[in-house]
Residue frames relative to the residue before (quaternion, step in Angstrom):
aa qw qx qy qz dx dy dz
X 1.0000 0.0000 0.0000 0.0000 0.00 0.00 0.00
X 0.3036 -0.7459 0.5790 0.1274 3.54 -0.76 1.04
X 0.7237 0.5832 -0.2090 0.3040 3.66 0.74 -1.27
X 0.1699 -0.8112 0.4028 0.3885 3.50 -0.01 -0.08
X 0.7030 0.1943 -0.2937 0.6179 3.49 1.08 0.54
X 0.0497 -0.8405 0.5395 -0.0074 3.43 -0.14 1.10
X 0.6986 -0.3315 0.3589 0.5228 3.38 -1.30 0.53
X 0.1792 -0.7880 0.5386 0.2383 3.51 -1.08 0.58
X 0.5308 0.5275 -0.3396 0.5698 3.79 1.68 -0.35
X 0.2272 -0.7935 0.5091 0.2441 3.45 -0.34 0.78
X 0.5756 0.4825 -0.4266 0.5040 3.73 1.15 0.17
X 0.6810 0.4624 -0.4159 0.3866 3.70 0.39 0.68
X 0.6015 0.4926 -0.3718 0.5072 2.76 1.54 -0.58
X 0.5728 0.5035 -0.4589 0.4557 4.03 1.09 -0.83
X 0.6705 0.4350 -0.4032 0.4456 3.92 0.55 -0.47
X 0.6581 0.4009 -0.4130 0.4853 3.50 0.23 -0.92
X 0.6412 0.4855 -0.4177 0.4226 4.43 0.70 0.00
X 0.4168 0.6239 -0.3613 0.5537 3.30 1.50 -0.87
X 0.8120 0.4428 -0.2584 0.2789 3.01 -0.52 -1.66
X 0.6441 0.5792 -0.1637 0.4721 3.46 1.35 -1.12
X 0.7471 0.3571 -0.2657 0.4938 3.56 1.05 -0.78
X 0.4408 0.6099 -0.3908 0.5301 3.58 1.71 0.40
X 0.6015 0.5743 -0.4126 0.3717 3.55 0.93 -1.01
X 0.3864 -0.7227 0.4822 0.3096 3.90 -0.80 0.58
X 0.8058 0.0178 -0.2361 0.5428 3.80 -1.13 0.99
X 0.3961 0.4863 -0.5565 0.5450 3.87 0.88 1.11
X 0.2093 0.8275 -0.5205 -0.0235 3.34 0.30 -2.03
X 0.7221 -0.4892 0.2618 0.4132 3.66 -0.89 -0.63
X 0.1074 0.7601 -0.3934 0.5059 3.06 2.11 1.02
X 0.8885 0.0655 -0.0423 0.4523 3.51 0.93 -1.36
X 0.4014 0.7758 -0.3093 0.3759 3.16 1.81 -0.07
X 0.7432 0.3525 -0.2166 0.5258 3.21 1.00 -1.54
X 0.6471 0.4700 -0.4711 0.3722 3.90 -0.03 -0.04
X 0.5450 0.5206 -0.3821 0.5347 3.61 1.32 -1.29
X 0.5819 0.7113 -0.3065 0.2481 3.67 0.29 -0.74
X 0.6939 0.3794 0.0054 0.6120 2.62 1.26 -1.96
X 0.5113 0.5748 -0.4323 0.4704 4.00 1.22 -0.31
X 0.8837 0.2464 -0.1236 0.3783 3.22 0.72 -1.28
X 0.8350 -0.3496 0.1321 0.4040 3.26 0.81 1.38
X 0.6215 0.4781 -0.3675 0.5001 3.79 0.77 0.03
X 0.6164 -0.5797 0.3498 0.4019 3.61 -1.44 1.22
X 0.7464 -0.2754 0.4533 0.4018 3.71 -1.17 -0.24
X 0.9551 -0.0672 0.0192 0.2879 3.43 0.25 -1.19
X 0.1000 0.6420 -0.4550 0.6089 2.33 1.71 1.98
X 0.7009 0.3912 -0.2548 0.5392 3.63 0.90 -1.22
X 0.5547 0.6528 -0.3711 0.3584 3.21 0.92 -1.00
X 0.7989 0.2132 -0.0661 0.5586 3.43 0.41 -1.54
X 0.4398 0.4714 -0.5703 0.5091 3.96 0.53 1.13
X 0.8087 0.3839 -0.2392 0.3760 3.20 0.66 -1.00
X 0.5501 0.5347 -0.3799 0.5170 3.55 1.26 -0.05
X 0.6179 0.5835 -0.3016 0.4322 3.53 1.10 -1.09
X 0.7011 0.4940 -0.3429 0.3832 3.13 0.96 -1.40
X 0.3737 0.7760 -0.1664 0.4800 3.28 1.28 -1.82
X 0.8158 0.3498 -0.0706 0.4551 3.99 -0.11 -0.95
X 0.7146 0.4327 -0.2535 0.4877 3.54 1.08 -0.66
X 0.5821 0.5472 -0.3588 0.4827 3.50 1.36 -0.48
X 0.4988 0.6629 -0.4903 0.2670 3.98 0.91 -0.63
X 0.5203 0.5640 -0.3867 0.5115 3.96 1.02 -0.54
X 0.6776 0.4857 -0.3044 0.4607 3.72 0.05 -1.53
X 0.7980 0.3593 -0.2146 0.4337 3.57 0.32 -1.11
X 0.6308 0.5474 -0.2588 0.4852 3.38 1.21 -0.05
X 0.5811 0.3167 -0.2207 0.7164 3.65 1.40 -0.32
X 0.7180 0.4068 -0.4126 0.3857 3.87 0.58 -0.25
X 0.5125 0.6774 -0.2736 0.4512 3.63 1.79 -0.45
X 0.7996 0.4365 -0.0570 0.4085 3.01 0.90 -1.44
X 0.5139 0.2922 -0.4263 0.6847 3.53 2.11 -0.08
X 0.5437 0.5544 -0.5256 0.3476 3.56 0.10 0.11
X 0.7516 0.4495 -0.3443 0.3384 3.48 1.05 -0.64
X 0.3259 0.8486 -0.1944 0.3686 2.88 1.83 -0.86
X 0.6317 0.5464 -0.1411 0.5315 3.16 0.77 -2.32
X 0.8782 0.2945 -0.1350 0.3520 3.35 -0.36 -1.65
X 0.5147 0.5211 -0.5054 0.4562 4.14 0.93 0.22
X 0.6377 0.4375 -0.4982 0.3921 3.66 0.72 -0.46
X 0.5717 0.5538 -0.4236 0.4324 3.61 0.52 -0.16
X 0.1681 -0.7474 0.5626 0.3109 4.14 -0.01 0.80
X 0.6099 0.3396 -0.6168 0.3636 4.33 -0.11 0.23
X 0.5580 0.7222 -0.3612 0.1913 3.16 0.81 -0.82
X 0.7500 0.4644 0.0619 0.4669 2.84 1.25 -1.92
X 0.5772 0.5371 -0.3297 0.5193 3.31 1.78 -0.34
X 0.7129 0.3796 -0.3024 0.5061 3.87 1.32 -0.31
X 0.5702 0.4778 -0.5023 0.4407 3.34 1.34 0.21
X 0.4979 0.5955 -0.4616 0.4294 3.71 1.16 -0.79
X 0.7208 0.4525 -0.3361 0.4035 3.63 0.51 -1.64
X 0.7497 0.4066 -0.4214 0.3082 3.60 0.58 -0.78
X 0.6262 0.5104 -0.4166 0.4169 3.63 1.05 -0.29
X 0.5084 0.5377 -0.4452 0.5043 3.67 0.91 -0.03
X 0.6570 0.3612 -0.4280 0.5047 3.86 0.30 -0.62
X 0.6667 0.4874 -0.3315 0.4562 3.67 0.88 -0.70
X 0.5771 0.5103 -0.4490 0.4527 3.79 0.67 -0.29
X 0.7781 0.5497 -0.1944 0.2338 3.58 0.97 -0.73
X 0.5609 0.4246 -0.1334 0.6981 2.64 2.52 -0.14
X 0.2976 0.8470 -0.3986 0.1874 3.70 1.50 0.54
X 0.4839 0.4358 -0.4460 0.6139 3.80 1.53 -0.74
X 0.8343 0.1940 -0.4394 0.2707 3.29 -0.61 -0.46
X 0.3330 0.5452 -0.5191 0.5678 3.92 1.12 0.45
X 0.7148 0.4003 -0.4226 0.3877 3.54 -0.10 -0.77
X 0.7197 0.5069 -0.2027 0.4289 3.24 0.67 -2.13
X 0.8065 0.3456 -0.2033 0.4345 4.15 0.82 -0.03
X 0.0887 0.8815 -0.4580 0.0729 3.40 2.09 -0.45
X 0.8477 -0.0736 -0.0797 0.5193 3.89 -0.78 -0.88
X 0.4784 0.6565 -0.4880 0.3193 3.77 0.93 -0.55
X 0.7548 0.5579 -0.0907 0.3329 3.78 0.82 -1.19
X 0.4908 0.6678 -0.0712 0.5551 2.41 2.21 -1.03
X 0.6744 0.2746 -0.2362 0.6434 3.65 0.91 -0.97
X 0.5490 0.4549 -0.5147 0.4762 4.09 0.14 -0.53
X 0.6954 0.2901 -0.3403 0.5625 4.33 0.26 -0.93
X 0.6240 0.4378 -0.4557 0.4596 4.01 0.02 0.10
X 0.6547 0.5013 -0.3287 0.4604 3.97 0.50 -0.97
X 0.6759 0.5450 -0.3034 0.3926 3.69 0.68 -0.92
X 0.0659 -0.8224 0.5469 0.1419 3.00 -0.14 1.50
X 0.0908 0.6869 -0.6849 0.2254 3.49 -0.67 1.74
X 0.4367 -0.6207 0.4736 0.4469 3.71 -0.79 0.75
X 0.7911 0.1758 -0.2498 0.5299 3.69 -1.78 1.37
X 0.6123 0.5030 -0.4432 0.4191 3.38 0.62 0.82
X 0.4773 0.6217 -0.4594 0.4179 3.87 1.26 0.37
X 0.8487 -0.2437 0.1872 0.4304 3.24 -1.48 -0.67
X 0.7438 0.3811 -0.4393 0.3294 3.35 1.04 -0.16
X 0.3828 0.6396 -0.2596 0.6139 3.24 1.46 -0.56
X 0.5257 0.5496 -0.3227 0.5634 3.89 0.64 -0.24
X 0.8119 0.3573 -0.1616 0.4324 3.34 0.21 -1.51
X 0.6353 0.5711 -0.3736 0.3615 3.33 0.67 -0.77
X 0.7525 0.5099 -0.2826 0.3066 3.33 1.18 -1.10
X 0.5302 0.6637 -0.2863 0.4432 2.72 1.93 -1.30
X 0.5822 0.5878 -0.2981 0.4761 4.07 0.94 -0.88
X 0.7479 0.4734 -0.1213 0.4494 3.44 0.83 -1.28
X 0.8217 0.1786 -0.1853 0.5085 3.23 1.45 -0.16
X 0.7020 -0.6693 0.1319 0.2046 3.04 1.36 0.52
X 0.4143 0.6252 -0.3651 0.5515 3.17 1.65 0.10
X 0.5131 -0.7354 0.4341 -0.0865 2.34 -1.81 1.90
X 0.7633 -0.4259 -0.0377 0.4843 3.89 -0.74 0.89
X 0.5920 0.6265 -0.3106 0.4008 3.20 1.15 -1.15
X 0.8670 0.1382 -0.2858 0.3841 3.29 -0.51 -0.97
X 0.1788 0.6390 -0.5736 0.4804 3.77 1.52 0.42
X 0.8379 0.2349 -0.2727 0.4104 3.36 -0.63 -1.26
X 0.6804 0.4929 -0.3077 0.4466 3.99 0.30 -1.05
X 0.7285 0.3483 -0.3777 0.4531 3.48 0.81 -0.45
X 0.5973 0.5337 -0.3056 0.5148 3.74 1.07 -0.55
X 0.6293 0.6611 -0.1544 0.3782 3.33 0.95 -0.37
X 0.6743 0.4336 -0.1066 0.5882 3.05 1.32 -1.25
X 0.7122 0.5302 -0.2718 0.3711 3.17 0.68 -1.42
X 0.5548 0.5340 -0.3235 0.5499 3.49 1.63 -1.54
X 0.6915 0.2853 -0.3729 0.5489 4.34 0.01 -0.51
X 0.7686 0.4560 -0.3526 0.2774 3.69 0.06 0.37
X 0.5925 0.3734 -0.2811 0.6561 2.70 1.64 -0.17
X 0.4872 0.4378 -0.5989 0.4608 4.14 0.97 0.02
X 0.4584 0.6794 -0.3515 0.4524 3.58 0.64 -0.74
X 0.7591 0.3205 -0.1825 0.5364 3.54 -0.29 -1.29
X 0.6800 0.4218 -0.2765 0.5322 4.04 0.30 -1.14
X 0.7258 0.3367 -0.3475 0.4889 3.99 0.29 -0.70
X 0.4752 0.3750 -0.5015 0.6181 4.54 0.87 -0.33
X 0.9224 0.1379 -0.2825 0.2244 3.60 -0.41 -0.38
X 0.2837 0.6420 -0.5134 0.4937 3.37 1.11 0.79
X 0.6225 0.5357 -0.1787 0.5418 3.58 0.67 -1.68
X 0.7647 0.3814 -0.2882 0.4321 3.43 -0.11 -0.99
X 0.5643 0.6010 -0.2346 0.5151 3.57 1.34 -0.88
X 0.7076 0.4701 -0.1824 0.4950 3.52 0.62 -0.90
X 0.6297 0.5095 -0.3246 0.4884 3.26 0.99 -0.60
X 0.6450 0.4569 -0.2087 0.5759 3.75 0.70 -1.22
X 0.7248 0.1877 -0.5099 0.4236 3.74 0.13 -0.11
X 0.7269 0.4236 -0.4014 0.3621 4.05 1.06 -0.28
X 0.4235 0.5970 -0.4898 0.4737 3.61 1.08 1.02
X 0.7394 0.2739 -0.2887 0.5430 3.79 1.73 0.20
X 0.2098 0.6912 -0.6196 0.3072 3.58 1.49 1.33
């Protein structure tokens, strides 16, 4: 526990992580440390925040795909999406030859706009189809709760070794 008053209901605090690892370019980036701030084990937060984190891949998929929608009626708009799928069309074997695998390596990187939405966009942008959408977004999203919940923990430890 990091907080000095922490959630005392440990089901509010698992929602209020949930809720956080739902939040776009937070995700389970911030879900799983709040988690662990507010009083829930490591990997409890861990696996809210992946869960949560994992349920949002649909929403951001139907919000991606009216988003593109939106922006083709606009002709500059639609004239740098045309150009950018042409530079992509030229690099399509290796899109093919890396499809969800590439997908979870650009989801794990915890850089800001690399999560599930940042996922989708690329997936959209490069054309890959529900499946390895979800399997790559998937993996990458439990590998990186993984990575974010060892070093939360490991974090927590080192600041309670100066209580």
């Amino acid at each position: 526990m990091l907080l000095t008053n922490p959630v005392t209901n440990p089901m509010i605090a698992m929602l209020i992580a949930f809720a956080v690892s739902m939040i776009p370019m937070l995700e389970l980036r911030a879900g799983i440390p709040l988690g662990v701030a507010l009083g829930l084990p490591t990997p409890t937060a861990t696996i809210v925040g992946i869960v949560g984190n994992i349920l949002q891949i649909q929403i951001a998929v139907v919000a991606v795909a009216w988003a593109y929608r939106q922006c083709a009626r606009y002709p500059r708009i639609r004239g740098w999406i045309t150009k950018t799928e042409a530079q992509i069309d030229r690099h399509k074997r290796l899109v093919q030859r890396w499809g969800w695998l590439g997908l979870t390596a650009f989801v794990i990187l915890p850089l800001p706009g690399t999560g599930v939405w940042g996922g989708v966009v690329l997936a959209r942008l490069l054309g890959l189809g529900a499946r390895p959408v979800w399997i790559g977004l998937s993996l990458g999203i439990a590998a990186s709760g993984l990575i974010f919940g060892l070093g939360t923990h490991g974090t927590v430890s080192v600041i309670n070794l100066f209580r």
